[in-house]
N, C-alpha and C positions, 0 to 999 in steps of 0.2 A: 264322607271319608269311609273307606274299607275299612271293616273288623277282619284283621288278617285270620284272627283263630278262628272266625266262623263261616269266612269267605274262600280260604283255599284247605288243601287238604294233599298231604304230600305221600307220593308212591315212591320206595327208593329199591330198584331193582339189585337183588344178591348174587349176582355174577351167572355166568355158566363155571365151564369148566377147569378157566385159568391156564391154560395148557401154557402158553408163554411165562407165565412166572413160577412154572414147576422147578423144583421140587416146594418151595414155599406153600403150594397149593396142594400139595400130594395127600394132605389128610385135613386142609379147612377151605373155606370158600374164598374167593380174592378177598371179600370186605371186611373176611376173619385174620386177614393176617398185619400182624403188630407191627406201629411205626416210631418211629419218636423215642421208641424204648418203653413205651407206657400205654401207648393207646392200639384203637382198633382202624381200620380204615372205613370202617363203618361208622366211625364216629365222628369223620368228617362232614357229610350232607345231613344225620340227627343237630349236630351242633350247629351247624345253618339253617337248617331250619329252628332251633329254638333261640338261638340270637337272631332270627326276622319273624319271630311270636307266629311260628305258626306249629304248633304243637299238637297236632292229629297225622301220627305217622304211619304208614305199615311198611314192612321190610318185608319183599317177597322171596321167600328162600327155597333150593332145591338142590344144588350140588354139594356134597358135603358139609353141611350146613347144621350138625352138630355144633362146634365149638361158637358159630357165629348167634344160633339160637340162642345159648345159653350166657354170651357175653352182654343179649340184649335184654334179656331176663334179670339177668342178675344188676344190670347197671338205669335204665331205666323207667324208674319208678315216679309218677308225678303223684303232687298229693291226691289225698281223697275229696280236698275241695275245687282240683280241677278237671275237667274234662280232657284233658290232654293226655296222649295214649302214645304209646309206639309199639305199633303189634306184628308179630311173625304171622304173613300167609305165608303157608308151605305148598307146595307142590302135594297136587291131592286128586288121587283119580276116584272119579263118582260113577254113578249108573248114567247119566250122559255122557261122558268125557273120561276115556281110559286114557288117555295121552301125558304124558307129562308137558311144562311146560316146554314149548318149541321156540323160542324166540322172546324180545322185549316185548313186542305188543301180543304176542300170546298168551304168556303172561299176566298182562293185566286184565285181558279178557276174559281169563280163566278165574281171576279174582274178585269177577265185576259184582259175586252175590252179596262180597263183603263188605266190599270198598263201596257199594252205592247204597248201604243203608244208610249211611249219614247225610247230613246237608251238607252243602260247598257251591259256589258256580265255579269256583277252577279247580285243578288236578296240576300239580306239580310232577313231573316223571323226574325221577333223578338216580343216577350211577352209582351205585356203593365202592366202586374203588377210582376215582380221582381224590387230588388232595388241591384243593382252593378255599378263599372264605369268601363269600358273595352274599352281599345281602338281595333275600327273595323279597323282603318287603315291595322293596322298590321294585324288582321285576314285576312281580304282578301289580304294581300299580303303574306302570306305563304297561304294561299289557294291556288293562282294562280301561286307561286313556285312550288309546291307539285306537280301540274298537276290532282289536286282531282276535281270529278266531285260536290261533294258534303262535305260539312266542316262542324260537327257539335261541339258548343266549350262544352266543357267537365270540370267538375271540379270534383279535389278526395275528397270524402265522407268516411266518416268511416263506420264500418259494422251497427251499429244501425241506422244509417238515410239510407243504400245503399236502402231498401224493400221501400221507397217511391220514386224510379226513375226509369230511363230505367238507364240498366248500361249493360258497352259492354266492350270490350277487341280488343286489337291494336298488330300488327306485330311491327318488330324493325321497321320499317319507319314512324309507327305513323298511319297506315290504320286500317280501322274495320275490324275485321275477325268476331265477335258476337256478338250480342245485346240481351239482356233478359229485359222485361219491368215489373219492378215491384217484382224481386223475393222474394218469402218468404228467413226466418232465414234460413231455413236449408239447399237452395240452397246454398248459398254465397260461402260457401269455394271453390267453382272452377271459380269464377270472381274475384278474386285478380287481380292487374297489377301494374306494376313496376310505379309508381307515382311522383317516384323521394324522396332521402333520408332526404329534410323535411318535405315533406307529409307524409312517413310513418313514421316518429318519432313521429308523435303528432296519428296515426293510420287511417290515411286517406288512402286507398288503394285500393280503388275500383272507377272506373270513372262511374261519369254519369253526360248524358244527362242535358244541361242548356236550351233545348226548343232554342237552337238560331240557325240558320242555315244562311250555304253559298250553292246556287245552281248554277250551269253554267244555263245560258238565255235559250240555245234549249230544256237542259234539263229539265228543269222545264216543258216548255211546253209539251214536251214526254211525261214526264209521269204523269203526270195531267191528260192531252187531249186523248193520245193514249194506253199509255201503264197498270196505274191505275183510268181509265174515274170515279168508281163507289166508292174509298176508300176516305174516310172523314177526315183521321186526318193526318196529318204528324211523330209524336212519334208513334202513334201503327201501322200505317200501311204502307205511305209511305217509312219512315226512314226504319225500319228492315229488308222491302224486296228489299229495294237498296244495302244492304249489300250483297256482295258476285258477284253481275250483276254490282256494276259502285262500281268506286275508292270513297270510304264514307272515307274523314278522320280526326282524332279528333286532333283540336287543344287546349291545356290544359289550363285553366284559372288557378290561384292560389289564386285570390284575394276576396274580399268580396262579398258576393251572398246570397240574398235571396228571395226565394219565398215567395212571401205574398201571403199565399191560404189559411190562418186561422188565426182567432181571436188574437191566442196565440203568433204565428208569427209577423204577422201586431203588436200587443201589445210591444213584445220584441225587434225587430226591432224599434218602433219607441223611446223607453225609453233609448236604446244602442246607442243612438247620445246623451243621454248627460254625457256620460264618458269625461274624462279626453282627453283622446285618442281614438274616436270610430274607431267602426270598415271601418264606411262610412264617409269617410270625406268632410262633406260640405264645407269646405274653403279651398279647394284645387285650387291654382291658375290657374291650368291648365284644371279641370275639373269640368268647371263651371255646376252650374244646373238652369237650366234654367226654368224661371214661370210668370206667368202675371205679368206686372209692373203694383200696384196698386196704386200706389203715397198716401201710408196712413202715418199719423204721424209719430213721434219715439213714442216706449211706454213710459207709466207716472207710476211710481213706487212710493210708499209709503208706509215706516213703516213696512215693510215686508223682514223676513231674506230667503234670497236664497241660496239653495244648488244643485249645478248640475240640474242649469236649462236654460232650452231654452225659450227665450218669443219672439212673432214676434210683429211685428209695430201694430201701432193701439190699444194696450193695454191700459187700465185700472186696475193697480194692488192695492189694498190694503190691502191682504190678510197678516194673519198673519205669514206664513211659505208656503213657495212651496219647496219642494225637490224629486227628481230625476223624472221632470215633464218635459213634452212637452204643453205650451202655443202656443195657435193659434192664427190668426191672428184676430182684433179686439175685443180681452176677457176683459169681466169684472168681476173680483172676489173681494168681498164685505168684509170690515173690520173684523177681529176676524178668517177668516178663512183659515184653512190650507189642503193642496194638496199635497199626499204624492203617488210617482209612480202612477202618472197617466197621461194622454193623454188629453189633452181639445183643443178639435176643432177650438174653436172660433166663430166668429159669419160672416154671410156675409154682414152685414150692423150694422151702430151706431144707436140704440136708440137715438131719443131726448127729451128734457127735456117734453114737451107738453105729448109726446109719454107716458114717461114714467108714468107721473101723473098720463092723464087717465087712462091706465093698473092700476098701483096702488087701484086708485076708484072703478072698478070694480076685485079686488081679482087677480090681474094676477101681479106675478113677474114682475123684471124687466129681461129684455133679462139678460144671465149670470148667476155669481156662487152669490149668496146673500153673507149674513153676518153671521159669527159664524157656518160655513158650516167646514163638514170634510168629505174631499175624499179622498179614499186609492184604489190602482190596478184596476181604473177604466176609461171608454175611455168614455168620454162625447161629444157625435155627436156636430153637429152644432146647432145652431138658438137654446138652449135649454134654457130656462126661470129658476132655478131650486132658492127656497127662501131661507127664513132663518134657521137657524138649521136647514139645512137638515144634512142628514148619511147618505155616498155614503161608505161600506168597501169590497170590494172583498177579497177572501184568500182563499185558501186551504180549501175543504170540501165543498164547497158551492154546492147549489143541483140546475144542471141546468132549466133553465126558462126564457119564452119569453113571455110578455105580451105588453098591447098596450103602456108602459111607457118605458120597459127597458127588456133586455135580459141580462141572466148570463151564460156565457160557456168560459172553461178553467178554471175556477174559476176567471173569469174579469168581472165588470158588465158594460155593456154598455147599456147608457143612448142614447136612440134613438132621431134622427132630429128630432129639434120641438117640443121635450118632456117639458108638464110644471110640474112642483114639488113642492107640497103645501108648505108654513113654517112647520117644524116640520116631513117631510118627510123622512123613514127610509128604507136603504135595506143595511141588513145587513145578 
């Protein structure tokens, strides 16, 4: 039987640039920005790997990767009687190598001095901004059954979402025989695959690509080092051209997966945990998700009816209505006002009373949602000051725009970090 902690060894790449979930991104990395009201998105693939014991991580970071450094710093500490680590490689140019990193499998090439002092025969590649729970246990032990040089985990897609993935095709044993990345409508009818009779009842029938991979130890190195020295990504160019030259094969996921690479995404993903039943389940005893222990209050609720809502510690409610909203951690929303499908960040510190006076005196909100406020299908970053009667309503139709207060794309308005918002303040 595999000792997972001494047999794999997990790489979780820190994003590029984000450009799609900007303004969200405009001063942290995708995997730094906060979901749930309380966590990190980085602290999805850390908590999978430490609920399937495998506990030697690095996070490879370079875009704006301040606040994502120091989330990992400050929250992942294993004891002194384990060997289990999660460490930040940064982006680092030496007297070989002035380049930044250029791509996913650039990246890890560029990190290979660090990541290959340990022992492991596999490497786990994994995305710092999806939100799923999968156990790697079991991935890498049908990987190392299989006798696959390479594992990528796969999930079925229906034909309208198939044109935003790589999607490939499997023999009866479950090997890749094709990959096509990205195909248009009119390709599709010849990458169908047998999916299994609940995924295609609901019409999921084409696999693709979840960006997670299993590599054997030498081979990584091969073909890194020797065999692909000058190719940059892993999905476009490592992966398809292992197809056919080494045993590539796909293990099927079934369960909840999403990629956060847009506003619209990040938006519904985060409002889809306050179902009844979401689809992510945070209180799962077994898959815990792991995040800085802040030791803040419970929240203090007043006078306010709630409907399918989440609020974290630290709160200040006394808003007149919040329904089907995501509360961040340390929010203050101000009597008469209601939040209706929306995401609010929260704040990273309490105002205090001193604090808040002088703000007052000099025209400045207090941190938070004021009073007699109404917000509808919008994501309010952090630190945001926003006053009284303001009108936050996103919807259908809206004409995109991004200025120095607030961006509107998907038809969501997000209120950028640090935004203040006069009394009386309208977007609608």
């Amino acid at each position: 039987m595999l000792n997972y902690q001494k047999s794999a060894l997990a790489v979780i790449l820190g994003g590029g640039a984000g450009t799609r979930l900007h303004p969200l991104t405009a001063s942290r990395s995708k995997p730094a920005v906060p979901i749930a009201g309380k966590y990190r998105l980085v602290d999805i693939p850390i908590s999978n790997c430490i609920n399937s014991n495998i506990n030697r991580m690095f996070v490879l970071t370079q875009y704006n990767s301040a606040s994502l450094n120091r989330h990992i710093k400050n929250t992942y500490n294993f004891s002194g009687f384990s060997k289990g680590f999660v460490d930040i490689l940064a982006a680092e140019q030496t007297p070989d190598n002035s380049n930044w990193f250029q791509g996913t499998a650039d990246a890890v090439r560029q990190s290979f001095k660090h990541i290959f002092n340990f022992e492991f025969e596999y490497i786990l590649i994994l995305s710092g901004d999806q939100l799923y729970q999968m156990d790697f246990e079991a991935m890498v032990s049908e990987h190392a059954s299989s006798g696959a040089d390479i594992t990528l985990a796969t999930i079925p897609v229906a034909g309208k979402e198939a044109s935003d993935f790589g999607i490939l095709k499997t023999d009866e044993n479950h090997f890749v025989t094709s990959f096509i990345e990205k195909p248009s409508q009119d390709l599709l009818g010849d990458w169908t695959s047998d999916t299994g009779p609940a995924m295609k009842n609901i019409g999921k029938e084409y696999l693709a690509s979840m960006g997670i991979y299993i590599f054997n130890r030498q081979l990584l190195i091969d073909l890194l080092l020797k065999v692909y020295p000058e190719d940059k990504d892993f999905g476009k160019d490592i992966i398809p051209k292992s197809i056919g030259t080494h045993k590539v094969y796909s293990y099927q996921y079934e369960g909840y997966w999403e990629d956060i690479g847009q506003i619209s995404s990040f938006f519904e993903a985060n409002l889809a945990l306050t179902n009844e039943l979401p689809p992510f389940n945070l209180y799962d005893n077994i898959h815990t998700i792991f995040t800085r222990p802040r030791m803040l209050p419970p929240a203090k609720i007043s006078g306010t009816t709630l409907e399918r809502t989440m609020i974290a510690e630290g709160s200040f409610i006394n808003a007149s209505r919040i329904e089907n909203s995501v509360i961040g951690i340390r929010s203050r929303i101000g009597f008469g006002t209601t939040v209706v499908s929306s995401y609010l960040m929260g704040n990273d510190t309490f105002e205090t009373l001193e604090q808040m006076e002088s703000n007052l005196r000099n025209g400045i909100p207090r941190i938070g949602i004021g009073e007699r406020c109404y917000i509808k299908h919008a994501i309010v970053d952090k630190n945001c000051r926003i006053g009284n009667d303001v009108r936050i309503v996103g919807g259908t139709g809206m004409a995109e725009t991004d200025n120095a207060l607030y961006t509107i794309k998907d038809d969501i308005v997000v209120v950028k970090k640090n935004a203040i918002l006069p009394d009386g303040f309208v977007i609608q």
